[in-house]
C-alpha positions as CSV (number, residue, x, y, z in Angstrom):
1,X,0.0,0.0,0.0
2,X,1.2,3.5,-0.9
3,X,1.1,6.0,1.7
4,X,0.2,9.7,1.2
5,X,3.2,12.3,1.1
6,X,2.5,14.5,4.1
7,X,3.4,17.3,4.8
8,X,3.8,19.4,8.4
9,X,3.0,22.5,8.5
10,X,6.0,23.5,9.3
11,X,9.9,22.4,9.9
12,X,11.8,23.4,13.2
13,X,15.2,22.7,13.8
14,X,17.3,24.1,16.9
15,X,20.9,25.1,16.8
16,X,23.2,26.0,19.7
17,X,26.3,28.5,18.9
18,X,28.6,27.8,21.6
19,X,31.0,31.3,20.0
20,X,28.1,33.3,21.3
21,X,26.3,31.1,23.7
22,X,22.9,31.2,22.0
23,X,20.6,29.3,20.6
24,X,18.5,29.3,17.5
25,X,15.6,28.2,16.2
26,X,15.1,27.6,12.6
27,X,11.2,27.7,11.4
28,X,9.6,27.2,8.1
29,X,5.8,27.2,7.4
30,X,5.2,25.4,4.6
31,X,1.3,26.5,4.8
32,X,-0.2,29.9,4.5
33,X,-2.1,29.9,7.7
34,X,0.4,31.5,10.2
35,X,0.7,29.9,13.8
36,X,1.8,30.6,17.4
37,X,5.0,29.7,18.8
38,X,5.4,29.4,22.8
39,X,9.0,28.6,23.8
40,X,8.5,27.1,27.1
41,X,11.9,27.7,28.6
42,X,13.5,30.5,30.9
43,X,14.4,33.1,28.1
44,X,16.0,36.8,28.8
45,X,15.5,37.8,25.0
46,X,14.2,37.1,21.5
47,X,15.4,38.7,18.6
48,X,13.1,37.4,15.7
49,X,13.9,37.5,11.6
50,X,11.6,36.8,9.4
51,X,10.8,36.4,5.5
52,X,7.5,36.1,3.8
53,X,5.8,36.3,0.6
54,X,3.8,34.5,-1.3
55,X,4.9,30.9,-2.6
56,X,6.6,32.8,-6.3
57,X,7.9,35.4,-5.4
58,X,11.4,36.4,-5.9
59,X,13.3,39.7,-5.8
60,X,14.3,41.3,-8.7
61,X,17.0,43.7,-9.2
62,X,15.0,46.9,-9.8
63,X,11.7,45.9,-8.7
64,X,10.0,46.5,-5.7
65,X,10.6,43.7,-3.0
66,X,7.7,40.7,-3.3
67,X,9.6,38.9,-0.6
68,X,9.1,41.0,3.3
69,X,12.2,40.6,5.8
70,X,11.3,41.8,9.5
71,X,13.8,42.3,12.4
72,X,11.9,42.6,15.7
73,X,12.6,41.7,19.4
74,X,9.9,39.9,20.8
75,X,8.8,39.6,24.3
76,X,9.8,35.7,25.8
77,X,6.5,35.3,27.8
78,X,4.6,36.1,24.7
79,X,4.1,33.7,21.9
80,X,6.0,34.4,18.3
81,X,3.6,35.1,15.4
82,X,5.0,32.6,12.7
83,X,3.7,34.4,9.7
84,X,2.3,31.5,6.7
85,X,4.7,30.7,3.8
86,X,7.7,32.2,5.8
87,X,11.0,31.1,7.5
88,X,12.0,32.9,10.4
89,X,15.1,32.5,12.7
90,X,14.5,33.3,16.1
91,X,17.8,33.8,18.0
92,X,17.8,33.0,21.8
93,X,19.4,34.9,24.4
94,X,19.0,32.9,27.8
């Protein structure tokens, strides 16, 4: 029997930097519904990048951007707003 490809809606991955002592986490969202993200650790800052657009879009040189990139620092104790079709890299101060 065949199964069906599934797919998540989205992909996280977690990285620790021991140069800087941080962590990251990696997140794409394959789907265009965003989501909420609640780190449930001890956290003294979040620093949040993130890019979105919609699934063909591309920047071109001369054009005006299709593809957003936000910089923001987020509070830990709130949840992070993972915006649909993006991938954001949250960087973790603890």
């Amino acid at each position: 029997k065949v199964q069906p490809l599934i797919i998540k809606p989205a992909y996280i991955k977690v990285v620790f930097d021991k140069t800087s002592n941080r962590y990251y986490l990696k997140v794409v969202n394959f789907k265009s519904q965003g989501f909420n993200l609640r780190l449930d650790q001890e956290i003294n800052a979040l620093q949040v990048k993130q890019l979105s657009g919609k699934l063909t879009a591309e920047n071109t040189i001369g054009q005006a951007p299709q593809l957003k990139r936000q910089t923001t620092q987020e509070d830990p104790k709130e949840p992070i707003r993972i915006k649909g079709h993006s991938v954001t890299v949250i960087e973790i101060k603890r």
